[in-house]
C-alpha positions in Angstrom: 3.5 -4.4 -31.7 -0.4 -4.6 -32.3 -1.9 -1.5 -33.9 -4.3 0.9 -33.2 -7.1 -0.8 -35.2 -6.0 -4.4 -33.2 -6.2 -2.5 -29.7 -9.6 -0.8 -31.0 -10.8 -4.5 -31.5 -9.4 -6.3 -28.3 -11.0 -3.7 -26.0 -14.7 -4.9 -28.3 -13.4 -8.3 -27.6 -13.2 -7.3 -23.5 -16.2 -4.8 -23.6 -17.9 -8.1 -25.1 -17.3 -10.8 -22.7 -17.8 -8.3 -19.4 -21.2 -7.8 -21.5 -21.7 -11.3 -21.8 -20.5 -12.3 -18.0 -22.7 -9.5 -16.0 -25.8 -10.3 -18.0 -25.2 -14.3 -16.9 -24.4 -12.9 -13.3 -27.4 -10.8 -13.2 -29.7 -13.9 -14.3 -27.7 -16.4 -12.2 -29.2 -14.4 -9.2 -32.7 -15.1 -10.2 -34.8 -18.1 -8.6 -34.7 -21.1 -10.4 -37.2 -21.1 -13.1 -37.1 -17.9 -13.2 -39.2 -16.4 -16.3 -39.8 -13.1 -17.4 -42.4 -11.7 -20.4 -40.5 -8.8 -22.2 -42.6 -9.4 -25.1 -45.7 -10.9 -24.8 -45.4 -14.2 -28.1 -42.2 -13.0 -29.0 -39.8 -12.5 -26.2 -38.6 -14.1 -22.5 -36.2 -13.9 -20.2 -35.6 -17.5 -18.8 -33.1 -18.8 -16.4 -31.8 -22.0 -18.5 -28.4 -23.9 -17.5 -27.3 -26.0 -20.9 -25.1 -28.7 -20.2 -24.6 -29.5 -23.6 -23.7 -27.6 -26.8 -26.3 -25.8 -29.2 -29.6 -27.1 -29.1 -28.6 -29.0 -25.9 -26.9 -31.6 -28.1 -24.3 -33.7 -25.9 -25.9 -32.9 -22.7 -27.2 -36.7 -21.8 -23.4 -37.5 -22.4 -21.4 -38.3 -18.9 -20.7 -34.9 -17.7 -16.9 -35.3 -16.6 -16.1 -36.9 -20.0 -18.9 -34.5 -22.4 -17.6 -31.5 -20.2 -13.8 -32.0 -21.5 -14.6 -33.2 -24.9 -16.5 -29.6 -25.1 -13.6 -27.6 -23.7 -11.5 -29.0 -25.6 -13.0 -28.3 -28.8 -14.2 -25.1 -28.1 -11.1 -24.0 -26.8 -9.2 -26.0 -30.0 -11.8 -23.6 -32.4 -11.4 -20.4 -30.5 -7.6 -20.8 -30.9 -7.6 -21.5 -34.6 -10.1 -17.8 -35.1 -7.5 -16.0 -33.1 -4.4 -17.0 -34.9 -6.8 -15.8 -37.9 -7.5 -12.9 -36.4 -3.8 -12.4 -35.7 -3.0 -12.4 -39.3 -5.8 -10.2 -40.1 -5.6 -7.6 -37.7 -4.1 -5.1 -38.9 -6.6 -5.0 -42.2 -9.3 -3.3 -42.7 -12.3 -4.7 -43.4 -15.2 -6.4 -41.7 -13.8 -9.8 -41.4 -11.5 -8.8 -38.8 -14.2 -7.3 -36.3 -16.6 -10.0 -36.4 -13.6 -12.7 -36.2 -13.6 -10.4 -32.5 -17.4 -11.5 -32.3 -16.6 -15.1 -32.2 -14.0 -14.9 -29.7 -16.0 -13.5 -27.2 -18.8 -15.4 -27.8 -16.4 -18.2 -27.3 -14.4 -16.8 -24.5 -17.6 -16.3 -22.5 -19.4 -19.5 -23.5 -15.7 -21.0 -21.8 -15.6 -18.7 -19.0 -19.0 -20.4 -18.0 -18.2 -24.6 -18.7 -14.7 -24.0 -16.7 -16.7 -21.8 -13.8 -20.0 -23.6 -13.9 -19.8 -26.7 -15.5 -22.6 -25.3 -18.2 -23.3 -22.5 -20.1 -25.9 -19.6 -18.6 -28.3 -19.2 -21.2 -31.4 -16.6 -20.5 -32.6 -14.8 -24.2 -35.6 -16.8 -25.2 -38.1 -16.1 -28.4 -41.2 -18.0 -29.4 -43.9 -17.3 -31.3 -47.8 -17.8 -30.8 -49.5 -19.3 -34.1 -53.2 -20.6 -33.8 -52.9 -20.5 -30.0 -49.6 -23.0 -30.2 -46.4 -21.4 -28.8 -43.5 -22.6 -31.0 -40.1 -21.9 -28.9 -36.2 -21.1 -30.4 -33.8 -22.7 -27.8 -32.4 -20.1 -25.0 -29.6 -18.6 -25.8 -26.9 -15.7 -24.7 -25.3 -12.8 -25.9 -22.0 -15.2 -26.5 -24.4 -17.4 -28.9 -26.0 -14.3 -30.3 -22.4 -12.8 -30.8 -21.2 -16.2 -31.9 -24.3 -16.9 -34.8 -24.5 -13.2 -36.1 -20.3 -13.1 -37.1 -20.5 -16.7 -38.3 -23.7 -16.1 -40.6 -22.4 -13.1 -41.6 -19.0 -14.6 -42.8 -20.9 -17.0 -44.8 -22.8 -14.3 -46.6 -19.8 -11.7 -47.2 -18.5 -15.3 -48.6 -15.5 -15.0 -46.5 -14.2 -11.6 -48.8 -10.7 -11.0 -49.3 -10.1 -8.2 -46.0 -9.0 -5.4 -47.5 -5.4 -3.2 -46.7 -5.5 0.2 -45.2 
């Protein structure tokens, strides 16, 4: 039977991906290239499609062929975190929660290659130096969730999770 903390952190896992999916909806809905300033040299709203992985990598691959090999090992990854969050979720401690991050960034990252055949990507920042506008990829909140547990991990240095 899962545990109150475990039922706390599959409803963040659900409130998550719904947060992931509508904001992809909502920008889906937009013209194509769509473009908003939030931030004047720091901060867009784009309307990007990546057919690849992070930094577009793989998207010039054949698409039936790079589209499976990317399910496959997302789906392979996102597997292996939640059997480690199984067997950690009844600890207390950080680790568990942001184990939650990554499955919903990866859930909703999934959601969108098996609906879409890419990923909906929309959060874009850049910076203005000497006139020169120097952009970070587009990204989502599944990245985001995704890249803030994973470097976060690293820097707690994986830490033993802690018993109630």
């Amino acid at each position: 039977m899962v545990k109150r903390r475990a039922q706390f952190q599959l409803v963040l896992l659900l409130l998550l991906v719904v947060a992931d999916q509508l904001s992809k909806l909502w920008i889906e809905q937009q013209p194509l290239y769509f473009h908003m300033t939030v931030i004047e040299h720091w901060f867009n709203l784009v309307k990007a499609h990546n057919f690849g992985v992070a930094f577009s990598m793989f998207a010039d691959w054949d698409h039936a062929w790079r589209t499976r090999l990317l399910l496959g090992v997302t789906i392979g990854i996102a597997l292996a975190v939640a059997l480690w969050w199984w067997r950690e979720r009844d600890k207390a401690g950080l680790d568990t929660w942001l184990l939650i991050m990554i499955l919903a960034g990866a859930a909703g990252n999934i959601w969108d290659r098996i609906q879409l055949g890419y990923v909906v990507d929309f959060i874009q920042w850049y910076v203005v130096i000497d006139g020169h506008a120097y952009y970070w990829p587009s990204f989502n909140f599944a990245d985001a969730y995704i890249s803030v547990a994973v470097v976060t991990l690293l820097l707690t240095g994986f830490r033993k999770v802690e018993h109630d």
